[in-house]
CHARMM internal coordinates of N, CA and C (Angstrom, degrees):
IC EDIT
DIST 1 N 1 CA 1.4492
DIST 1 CA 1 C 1.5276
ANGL 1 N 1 CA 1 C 109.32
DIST 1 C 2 N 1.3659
ANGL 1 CA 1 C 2 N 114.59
DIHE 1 N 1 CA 1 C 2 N 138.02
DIST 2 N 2 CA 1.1996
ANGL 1 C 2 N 2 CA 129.62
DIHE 1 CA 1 C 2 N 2 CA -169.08
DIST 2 CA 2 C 1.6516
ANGL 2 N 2 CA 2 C 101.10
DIHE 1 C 2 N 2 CA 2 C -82.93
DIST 2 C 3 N 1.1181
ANGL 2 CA 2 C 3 N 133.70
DIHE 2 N 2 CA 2 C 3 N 122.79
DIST 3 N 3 CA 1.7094
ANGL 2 C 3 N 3 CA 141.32
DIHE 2 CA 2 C 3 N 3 CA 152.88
DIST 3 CA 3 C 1.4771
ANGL 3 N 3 CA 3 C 114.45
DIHE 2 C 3 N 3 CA 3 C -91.76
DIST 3 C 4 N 1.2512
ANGL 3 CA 3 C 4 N 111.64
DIHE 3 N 3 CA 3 C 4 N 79.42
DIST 4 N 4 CA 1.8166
ANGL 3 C 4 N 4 CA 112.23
DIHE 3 CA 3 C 4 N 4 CA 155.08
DIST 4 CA 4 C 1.3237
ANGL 4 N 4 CA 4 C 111.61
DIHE 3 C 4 N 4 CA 4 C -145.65
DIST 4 C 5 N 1.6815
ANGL 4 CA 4 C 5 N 92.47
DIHE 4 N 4 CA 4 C 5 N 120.82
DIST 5 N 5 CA 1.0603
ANGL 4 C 5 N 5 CA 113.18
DIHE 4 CA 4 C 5 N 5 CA 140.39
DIST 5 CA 5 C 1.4989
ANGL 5 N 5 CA 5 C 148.92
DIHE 4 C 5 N 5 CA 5 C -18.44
DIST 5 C 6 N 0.9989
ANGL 5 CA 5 C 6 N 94.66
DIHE 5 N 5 CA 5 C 6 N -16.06
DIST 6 N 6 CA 1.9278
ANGL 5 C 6 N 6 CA 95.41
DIHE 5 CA 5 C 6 N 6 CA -176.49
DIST 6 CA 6 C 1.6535
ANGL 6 N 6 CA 6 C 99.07
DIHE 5 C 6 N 6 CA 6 C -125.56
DIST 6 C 7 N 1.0895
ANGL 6 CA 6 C 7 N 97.56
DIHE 6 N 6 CA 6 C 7 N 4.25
DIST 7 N 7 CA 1.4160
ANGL 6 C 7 N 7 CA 88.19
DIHE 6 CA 6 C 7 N 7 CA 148.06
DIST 7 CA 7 C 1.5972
ANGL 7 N 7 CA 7 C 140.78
DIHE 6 C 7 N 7 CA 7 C -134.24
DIST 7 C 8 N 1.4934
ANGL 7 CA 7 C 8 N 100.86
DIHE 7 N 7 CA 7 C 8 N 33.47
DIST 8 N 8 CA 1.1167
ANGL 7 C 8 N 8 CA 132.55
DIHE 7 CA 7 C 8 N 8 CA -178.44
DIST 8 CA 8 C 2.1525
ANGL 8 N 8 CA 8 C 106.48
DIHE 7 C 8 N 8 CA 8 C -78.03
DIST 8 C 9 N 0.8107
ANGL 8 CA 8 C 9 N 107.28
DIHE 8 N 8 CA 8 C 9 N 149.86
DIST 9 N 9 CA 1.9045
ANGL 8 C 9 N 9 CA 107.67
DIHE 8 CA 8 C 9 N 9 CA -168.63
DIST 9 CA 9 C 1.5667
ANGL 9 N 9 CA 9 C 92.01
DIHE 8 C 9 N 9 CA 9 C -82.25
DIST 9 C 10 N 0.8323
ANGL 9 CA 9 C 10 N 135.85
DIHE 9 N 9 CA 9 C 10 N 94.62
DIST 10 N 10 CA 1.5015
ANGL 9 C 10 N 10 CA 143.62
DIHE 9 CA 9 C 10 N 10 CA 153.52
DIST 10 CA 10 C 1.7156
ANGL 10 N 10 CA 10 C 120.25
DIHE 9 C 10 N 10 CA 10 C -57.49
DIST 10 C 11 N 1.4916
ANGL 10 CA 10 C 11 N 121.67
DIHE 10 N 10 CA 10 C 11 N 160.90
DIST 11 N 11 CA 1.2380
ANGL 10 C 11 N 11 CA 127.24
DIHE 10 CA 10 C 11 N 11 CA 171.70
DIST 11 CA 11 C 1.8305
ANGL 11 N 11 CA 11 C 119.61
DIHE 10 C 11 N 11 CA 11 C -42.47
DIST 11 C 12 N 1.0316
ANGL 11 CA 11 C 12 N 127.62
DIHE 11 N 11 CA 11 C 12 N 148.25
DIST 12 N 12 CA 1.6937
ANGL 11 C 12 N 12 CA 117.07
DIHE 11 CA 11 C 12 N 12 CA 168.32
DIST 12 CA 12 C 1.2500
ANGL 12 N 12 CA 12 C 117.79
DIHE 11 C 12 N 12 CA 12 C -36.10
DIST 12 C 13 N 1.5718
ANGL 12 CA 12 C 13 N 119.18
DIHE 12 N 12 CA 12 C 13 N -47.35
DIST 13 N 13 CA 1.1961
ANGL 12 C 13 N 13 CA 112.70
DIHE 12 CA 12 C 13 N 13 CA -161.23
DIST 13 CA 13 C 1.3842
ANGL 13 N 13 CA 13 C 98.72
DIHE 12 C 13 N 13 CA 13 C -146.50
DIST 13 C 14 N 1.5345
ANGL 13 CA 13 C 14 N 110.90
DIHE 13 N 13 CA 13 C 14 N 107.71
DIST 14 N 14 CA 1.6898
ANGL 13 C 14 N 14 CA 115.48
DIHE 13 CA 13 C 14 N 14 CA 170.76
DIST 14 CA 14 C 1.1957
ANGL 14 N 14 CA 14 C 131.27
DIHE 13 C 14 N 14 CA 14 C -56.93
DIST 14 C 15 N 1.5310
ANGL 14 CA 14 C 15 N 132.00
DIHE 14 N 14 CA 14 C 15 N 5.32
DIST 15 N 15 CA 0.8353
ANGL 14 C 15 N 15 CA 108.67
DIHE 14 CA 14 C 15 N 15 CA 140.07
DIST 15 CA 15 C 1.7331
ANGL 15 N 15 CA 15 C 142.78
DIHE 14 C 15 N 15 CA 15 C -119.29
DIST 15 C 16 N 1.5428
ANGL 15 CA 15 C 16 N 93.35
DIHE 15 N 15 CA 15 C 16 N 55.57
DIST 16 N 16 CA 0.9407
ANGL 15 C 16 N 16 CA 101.89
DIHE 15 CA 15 C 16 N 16 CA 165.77
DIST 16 CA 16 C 1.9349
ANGL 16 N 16 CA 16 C 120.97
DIHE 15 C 16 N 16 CA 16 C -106.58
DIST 16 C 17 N 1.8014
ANGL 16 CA 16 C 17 N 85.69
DIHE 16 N 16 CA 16 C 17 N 159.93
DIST 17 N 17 CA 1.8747
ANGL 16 C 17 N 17 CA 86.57
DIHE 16 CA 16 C 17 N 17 CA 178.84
DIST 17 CA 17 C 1.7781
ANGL 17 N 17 CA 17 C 85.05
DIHE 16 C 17 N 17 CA 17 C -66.94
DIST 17 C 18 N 1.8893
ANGL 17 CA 17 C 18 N 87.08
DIHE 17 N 17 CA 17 C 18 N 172.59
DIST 18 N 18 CA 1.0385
ANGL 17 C 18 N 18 CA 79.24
DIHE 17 CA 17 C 18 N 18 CA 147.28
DIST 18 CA 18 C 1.5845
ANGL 18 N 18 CA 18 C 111.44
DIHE 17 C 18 N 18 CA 18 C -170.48
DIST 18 C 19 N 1.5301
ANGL 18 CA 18 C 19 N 146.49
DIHE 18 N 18 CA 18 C 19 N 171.50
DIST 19 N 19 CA 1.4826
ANGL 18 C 19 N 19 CA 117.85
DIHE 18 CA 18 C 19 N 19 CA -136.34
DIST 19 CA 19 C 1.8355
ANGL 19 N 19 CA 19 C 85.91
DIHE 18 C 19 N 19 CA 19 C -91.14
DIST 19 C 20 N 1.6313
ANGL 19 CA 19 C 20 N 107.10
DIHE 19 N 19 CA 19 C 20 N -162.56
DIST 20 N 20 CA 1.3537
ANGL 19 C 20 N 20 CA 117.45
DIHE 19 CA 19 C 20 N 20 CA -162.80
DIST 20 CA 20 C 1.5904
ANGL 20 N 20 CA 20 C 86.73
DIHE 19 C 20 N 20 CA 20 C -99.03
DIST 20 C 21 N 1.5106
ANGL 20 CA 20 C 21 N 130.11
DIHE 20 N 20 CA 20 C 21 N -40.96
DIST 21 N 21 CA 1.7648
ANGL 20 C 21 N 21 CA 100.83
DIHE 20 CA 20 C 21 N 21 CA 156.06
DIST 21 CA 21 C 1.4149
ANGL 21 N 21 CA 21 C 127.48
DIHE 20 C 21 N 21 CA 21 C -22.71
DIST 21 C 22 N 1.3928
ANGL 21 CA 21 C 22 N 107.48
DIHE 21 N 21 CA 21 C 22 N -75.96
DIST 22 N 22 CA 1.5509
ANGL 21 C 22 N 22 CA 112.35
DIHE 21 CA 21 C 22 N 22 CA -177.56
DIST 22 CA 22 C 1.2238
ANGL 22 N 22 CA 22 C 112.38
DIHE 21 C 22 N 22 CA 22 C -49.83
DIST 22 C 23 N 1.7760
ANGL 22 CA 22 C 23 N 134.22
DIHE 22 N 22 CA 22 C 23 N -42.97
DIST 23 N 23 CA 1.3499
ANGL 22 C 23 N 23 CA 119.29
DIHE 22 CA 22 C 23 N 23 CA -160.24
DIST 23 CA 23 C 1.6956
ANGL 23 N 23 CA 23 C 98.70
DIHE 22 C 23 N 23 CA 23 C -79.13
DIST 23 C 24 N 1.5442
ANGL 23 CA 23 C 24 N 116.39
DIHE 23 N 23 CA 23 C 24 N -29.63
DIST 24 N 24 CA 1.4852
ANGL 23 C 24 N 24 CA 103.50
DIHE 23 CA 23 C 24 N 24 CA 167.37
DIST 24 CA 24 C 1.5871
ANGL 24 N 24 CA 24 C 120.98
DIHE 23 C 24 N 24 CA 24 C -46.37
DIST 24 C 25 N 1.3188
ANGL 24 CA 24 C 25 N 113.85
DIHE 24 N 24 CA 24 C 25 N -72.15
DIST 25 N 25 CA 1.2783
ANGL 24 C 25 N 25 CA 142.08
DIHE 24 CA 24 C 25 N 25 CA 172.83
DIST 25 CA 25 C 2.1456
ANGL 25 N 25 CA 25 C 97.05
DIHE 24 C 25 N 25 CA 25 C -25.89
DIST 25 C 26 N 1.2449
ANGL 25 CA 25 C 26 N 103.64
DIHE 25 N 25 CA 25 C 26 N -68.91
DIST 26 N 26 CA 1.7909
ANGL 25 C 26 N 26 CA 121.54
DIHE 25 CA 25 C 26 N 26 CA 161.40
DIST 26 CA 26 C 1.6417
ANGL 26 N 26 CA 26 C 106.13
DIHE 25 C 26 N 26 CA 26 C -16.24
DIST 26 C 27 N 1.7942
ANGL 26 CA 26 C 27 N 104.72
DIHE 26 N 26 CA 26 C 27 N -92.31
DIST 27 N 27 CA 1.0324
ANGL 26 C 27 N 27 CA 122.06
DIHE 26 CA 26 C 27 N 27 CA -168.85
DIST 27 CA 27 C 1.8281
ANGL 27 N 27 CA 27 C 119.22
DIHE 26 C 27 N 27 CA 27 C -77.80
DIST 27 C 28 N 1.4934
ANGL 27 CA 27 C 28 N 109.37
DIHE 27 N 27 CA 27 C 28 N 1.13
DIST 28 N 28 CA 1.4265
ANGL 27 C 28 N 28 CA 119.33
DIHE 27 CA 27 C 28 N 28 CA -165.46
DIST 28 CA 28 C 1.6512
ANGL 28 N 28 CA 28 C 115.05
DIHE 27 C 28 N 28 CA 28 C 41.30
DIST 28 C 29 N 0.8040
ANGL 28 CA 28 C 29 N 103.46
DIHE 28 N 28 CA 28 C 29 N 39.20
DIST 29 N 29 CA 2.1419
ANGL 28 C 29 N 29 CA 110.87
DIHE 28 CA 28 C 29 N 29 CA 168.10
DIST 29 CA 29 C 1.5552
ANGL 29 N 29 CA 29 C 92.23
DIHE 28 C 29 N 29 CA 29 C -97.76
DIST 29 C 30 N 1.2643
ANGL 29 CA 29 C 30 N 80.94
DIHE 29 N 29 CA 29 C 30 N 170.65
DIST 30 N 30 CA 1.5615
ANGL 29 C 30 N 30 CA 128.29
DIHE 29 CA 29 C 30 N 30 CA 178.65
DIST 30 CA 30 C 1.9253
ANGL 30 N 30 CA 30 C 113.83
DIHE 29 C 30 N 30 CA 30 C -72.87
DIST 30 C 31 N 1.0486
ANGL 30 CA 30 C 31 N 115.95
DIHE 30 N 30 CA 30 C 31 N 137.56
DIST 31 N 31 CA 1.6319
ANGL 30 C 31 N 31 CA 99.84
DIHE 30 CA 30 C 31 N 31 CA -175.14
DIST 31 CA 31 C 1.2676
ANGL 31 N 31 CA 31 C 115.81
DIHE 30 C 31 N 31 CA 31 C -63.68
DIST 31 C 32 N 1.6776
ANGL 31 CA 31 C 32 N 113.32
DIHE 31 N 31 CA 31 C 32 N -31.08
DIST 32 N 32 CA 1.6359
ANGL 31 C 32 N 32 CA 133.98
DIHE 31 CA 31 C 32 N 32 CA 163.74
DIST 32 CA 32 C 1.3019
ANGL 32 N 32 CA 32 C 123.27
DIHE 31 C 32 N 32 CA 32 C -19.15
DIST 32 C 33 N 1.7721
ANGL 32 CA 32 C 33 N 102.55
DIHE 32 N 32 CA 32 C 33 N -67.06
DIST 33 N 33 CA 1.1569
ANGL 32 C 33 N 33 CA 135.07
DIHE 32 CA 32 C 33 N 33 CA 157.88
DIST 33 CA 33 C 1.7282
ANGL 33 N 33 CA 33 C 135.22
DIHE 32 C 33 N 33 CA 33 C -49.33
DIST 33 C 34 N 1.1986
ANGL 33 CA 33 C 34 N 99.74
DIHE 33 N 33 CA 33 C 34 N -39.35
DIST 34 N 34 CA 1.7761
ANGL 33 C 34 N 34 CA 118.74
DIHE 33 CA 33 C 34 N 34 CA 159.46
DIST 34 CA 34 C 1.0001
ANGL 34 N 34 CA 34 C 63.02
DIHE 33 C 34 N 34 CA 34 C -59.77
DIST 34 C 35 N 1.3638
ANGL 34 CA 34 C 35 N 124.12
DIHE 34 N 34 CA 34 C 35 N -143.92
DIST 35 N 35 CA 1.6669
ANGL 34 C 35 N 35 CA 166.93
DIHE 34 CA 34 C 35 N 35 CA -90.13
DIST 35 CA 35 C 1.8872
ANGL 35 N 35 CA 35 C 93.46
DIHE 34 C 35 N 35 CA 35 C -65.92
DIST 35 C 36 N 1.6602
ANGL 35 CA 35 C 36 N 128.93
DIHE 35 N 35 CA 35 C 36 N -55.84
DIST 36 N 36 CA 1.6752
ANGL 35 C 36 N 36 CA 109.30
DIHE 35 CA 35 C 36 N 36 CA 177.88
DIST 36 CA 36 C 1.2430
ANGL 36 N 36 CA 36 C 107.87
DIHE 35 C 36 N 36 CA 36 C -54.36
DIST 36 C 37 N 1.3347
ANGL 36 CA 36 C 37 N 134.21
DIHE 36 N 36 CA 36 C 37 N -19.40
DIST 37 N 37 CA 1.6987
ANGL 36 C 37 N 37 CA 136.16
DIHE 36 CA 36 C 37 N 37 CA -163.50
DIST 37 CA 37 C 1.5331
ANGL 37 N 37 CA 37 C 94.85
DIHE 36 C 37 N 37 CA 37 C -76.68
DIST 37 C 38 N 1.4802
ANGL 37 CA 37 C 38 N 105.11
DIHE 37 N 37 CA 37 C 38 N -58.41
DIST 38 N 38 CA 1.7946
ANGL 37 C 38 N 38 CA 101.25
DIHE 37 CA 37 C 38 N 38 CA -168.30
DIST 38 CA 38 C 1.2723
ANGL 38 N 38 CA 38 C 103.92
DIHE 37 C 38 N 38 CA 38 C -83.57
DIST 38 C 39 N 1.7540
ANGL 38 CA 38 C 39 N 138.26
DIHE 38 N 38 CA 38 C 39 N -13.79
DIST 39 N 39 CA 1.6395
ANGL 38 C 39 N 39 CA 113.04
DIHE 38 CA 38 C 39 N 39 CA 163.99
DIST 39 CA 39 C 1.4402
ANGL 39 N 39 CA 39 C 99.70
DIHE 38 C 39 N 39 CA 39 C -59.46
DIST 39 C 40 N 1.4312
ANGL 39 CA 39 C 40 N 114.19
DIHE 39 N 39 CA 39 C 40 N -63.68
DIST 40 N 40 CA 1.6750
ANGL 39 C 40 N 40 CA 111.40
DIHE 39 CA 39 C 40 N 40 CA -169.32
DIST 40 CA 40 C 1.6426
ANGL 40 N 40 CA 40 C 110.70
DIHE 39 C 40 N 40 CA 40 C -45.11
DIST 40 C 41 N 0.9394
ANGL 40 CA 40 C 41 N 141.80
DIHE 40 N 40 CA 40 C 41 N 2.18
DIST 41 N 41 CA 1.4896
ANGL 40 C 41 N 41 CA 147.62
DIHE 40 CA 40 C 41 N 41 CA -161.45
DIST 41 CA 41 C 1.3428
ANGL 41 N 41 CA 41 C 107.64
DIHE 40 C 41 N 41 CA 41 C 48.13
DIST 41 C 42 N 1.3312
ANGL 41 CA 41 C 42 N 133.25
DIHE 41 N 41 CA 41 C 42 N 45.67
DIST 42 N 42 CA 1.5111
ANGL 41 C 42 N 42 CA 128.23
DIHE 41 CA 41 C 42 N 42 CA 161.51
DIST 42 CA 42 C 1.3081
ANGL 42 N 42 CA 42 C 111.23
DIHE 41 C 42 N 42 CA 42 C -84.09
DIST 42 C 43 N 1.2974
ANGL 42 CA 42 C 43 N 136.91
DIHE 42 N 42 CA 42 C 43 N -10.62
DIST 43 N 43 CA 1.5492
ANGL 42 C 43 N 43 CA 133.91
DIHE 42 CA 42 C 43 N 43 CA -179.23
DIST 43 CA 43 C 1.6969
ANGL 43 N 43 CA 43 C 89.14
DIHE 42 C 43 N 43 CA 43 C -140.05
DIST 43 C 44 N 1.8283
ANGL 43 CA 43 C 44 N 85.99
DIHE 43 N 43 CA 43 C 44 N 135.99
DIST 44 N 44 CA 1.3903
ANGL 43 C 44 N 44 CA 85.47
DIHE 43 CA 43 C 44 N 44 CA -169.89
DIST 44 CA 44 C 2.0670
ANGL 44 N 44 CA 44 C 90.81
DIHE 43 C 44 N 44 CA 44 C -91.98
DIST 44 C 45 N 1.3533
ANGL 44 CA 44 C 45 N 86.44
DIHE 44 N 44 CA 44 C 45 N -173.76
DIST 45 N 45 CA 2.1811
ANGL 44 C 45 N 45 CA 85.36
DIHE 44 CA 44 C 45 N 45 CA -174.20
DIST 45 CA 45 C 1.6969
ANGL 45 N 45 CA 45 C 90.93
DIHE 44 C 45 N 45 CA 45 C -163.11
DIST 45 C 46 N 1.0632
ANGL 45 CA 45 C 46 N 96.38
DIHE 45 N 45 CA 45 C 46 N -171.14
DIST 46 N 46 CA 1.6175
ANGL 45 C 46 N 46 CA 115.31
DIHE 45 CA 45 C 46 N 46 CA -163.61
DIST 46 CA 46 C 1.8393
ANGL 46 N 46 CA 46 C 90.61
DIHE 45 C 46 N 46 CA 46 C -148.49
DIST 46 C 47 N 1.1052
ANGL 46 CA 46 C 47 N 117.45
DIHE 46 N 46 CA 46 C 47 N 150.67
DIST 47 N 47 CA 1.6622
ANGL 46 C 47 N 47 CA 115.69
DIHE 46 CA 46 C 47 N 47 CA 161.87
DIST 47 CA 47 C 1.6361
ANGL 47 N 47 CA 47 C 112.61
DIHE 46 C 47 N 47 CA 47 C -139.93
DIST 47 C 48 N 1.3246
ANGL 47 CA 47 C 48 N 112.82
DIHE 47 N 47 CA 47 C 48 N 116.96
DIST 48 N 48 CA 1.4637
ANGL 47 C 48 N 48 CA 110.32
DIHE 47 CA 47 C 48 N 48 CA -171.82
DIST 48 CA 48 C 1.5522
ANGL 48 N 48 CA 48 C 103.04
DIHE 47 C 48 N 48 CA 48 C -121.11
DIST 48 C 49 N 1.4387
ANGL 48 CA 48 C 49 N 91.26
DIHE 48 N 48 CA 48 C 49 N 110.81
DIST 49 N 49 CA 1.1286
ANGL 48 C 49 N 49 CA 96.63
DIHE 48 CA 48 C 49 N 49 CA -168.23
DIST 49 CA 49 C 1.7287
ANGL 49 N 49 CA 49 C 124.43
DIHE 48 C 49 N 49 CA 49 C 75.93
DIST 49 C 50 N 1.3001
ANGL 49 CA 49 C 50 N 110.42
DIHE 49 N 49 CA 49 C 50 N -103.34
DIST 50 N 50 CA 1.6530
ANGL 49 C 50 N 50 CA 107.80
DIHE 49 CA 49 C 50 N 50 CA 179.34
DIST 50 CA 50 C 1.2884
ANGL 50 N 50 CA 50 C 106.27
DIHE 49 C 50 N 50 CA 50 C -131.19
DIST 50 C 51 N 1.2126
ANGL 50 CA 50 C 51 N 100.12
DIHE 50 N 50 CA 50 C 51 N -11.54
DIST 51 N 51 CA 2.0422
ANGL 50 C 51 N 51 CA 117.66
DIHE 50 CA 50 C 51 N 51 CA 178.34
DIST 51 CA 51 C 1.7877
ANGL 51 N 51 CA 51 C 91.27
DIHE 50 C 51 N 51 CA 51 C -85.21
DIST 51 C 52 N 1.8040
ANGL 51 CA 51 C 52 N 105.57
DIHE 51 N 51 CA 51 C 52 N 142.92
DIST 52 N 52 CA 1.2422
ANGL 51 C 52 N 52 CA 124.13
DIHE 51 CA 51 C 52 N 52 CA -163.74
DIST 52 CA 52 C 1.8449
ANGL 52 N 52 CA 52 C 92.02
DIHE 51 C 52 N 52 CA 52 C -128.43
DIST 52 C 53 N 1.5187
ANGL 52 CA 52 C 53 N 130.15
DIHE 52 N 52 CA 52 C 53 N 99.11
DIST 53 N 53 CA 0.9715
ANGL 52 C 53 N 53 CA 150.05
DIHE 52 CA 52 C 53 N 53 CA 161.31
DIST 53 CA 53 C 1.2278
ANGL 53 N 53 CA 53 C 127.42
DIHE 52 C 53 N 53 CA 53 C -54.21
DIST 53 C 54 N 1.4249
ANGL 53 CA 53 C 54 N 139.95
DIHE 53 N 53 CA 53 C 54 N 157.48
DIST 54 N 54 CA 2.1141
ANGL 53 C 54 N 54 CA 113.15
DIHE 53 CA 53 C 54 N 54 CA 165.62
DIST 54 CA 54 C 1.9174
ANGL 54 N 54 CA 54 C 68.43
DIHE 53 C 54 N 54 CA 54 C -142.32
DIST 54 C 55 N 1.4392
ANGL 54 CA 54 C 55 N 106.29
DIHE 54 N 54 CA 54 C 55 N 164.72
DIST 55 N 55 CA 1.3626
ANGL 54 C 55 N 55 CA 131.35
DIHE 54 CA 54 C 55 N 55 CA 175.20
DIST 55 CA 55 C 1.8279
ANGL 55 N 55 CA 55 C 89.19
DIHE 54 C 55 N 55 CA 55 C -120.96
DIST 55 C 56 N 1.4584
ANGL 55 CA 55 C 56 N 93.14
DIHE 55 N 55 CA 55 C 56 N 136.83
DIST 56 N 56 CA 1.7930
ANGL 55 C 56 N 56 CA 107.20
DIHE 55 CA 55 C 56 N 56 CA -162.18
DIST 56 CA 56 C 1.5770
ANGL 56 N 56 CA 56 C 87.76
DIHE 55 C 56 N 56 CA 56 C -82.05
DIST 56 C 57 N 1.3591
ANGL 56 CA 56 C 57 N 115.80
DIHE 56 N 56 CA 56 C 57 N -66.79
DIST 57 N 57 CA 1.5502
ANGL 56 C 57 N 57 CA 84.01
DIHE 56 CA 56 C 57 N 57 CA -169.90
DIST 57 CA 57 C 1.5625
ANGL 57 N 57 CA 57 C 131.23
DIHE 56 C 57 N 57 CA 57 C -90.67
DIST 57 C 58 N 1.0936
ANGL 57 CA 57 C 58 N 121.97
DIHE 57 N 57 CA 57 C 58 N 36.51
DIST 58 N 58 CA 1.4912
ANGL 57 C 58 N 58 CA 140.68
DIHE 57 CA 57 C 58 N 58 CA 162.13
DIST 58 CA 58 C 1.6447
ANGL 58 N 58 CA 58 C 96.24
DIHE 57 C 58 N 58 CA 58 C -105.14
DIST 58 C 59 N 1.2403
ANGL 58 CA 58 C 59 N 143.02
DIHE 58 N 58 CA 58 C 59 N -30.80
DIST 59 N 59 CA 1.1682
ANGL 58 C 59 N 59 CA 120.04
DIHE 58 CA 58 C 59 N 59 CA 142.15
DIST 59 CA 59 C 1.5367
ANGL 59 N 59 CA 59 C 161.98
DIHE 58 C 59 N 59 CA 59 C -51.14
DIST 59 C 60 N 1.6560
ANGL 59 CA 59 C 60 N 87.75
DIHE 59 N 59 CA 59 C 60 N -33.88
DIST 60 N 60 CA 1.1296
ANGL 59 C 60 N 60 CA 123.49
DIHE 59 CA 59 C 60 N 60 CA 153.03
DIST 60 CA 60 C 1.2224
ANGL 60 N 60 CA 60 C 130.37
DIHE 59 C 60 N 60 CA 60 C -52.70
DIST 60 C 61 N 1.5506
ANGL 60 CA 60 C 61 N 112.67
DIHE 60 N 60 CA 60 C 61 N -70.20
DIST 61 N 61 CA 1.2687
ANGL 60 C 61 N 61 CA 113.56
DIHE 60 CA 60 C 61 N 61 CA 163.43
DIST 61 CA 61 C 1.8511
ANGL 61 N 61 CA 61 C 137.99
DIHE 60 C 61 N 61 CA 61 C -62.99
DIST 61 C 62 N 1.5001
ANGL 61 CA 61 C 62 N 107.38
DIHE 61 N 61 CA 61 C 62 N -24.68
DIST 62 N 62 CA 1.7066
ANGL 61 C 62 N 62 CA 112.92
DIHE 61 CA 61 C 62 N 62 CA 164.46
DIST 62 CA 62 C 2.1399
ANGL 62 N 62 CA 62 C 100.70
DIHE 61 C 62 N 62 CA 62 C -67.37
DIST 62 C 63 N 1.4537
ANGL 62 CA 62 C 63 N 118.45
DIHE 62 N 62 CA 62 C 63 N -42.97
DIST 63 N 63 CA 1.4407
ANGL 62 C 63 N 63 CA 99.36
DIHE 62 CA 62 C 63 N 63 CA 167.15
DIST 63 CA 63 C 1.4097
ANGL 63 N 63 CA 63 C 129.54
DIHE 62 C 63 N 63 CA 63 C -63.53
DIST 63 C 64 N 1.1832
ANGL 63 CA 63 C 64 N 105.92
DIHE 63 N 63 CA 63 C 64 N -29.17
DIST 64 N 64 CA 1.6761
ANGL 63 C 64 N 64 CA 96.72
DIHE 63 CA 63 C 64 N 64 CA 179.66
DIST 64 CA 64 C 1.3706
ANGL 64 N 64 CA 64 C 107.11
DIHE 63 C 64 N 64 CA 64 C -92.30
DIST 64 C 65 N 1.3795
ANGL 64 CA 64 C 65 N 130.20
DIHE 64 N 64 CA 64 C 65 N -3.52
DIST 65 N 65 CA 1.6848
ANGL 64 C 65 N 65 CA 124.33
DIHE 64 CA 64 C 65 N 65 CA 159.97
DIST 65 CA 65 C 1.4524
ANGL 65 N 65 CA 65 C 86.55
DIHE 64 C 65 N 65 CA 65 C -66.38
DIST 65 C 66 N 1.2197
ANGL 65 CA 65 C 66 N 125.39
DIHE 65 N 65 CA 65 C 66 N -82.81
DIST 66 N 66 CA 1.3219
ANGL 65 C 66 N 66 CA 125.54
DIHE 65 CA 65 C 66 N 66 CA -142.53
DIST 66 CA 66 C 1.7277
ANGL 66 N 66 CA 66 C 107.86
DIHE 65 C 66 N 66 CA 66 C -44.47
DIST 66 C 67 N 1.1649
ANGL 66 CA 66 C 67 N 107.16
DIHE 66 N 66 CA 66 C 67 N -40.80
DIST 67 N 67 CA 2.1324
ANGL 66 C 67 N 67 CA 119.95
DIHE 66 CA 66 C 67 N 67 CA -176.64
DIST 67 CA 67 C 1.9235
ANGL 67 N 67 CA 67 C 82.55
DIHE 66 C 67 N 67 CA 67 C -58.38
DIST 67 C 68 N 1.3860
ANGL 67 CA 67 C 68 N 131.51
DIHE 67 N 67 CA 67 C 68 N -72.04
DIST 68 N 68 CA 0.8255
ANGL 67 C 68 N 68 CA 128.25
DIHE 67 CA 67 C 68 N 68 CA -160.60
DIST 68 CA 68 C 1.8217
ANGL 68 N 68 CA 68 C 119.86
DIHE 67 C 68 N 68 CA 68 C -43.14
DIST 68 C 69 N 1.5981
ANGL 68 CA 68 C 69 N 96.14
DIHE 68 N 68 CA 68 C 69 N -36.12
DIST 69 N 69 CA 1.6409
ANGL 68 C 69 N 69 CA 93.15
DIHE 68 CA 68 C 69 N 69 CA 165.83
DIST 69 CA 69 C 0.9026
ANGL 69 N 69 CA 69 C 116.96
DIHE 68 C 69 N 69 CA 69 C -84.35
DIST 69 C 70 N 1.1194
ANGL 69 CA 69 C 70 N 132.92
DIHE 69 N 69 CA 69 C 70 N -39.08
DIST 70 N 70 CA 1.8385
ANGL 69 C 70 N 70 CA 132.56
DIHE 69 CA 69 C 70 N 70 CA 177.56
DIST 70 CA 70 C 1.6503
ANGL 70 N 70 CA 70 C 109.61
DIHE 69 C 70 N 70 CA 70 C -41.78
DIST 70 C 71 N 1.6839
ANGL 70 CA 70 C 71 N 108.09
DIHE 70 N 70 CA 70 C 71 N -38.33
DIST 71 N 71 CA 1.2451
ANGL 70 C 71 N 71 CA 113.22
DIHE 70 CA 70 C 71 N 71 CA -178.64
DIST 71 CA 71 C 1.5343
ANGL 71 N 71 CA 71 C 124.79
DIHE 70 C 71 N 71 CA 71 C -75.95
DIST 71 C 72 N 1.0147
ANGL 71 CA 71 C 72 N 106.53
DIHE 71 N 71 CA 71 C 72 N -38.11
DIST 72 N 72 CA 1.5873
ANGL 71 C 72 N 72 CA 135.14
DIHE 71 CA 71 C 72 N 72 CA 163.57
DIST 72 CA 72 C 1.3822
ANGL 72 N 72 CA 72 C 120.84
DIHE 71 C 72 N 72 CA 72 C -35.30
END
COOR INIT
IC SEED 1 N 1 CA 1 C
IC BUILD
């Protein structure tokens, strides 16, 4: 099985935020999984106010660093 990222179906328009529904829905994880990923700082986020945002391709790009070390 093939693992890339860039060819995964992303939001319409990258640069938008977008909420932790969508990045589940995005990445197909678990909400669990959202939320240990961004305490551990593996997904970066924004918080405005009490609402918790992700920017698609600053997400994008901290996952495919991280694949890139795993691969390494």
């Amino acid at each position: 099985m093939r693992n890339n990222l860039q060819t995964v179906v992303t939001p319409a328009n990258d640069a938008d935020f977008i909420t932790e529904d969508e990045l589940i829905g995005w990445l197909k994880i678990s909400r669990g999984t959202a939320i240990n990923h961004r305490k551990a700082g593996l997904l970066p986020f924004v918080r405005l106010g009490h609402a918790i945002r992700y920017h698609v391709p600053t997400v994008r790009e901290s996952l495919l660093r991280r694949q890139r070390e795993v691969a390494a």
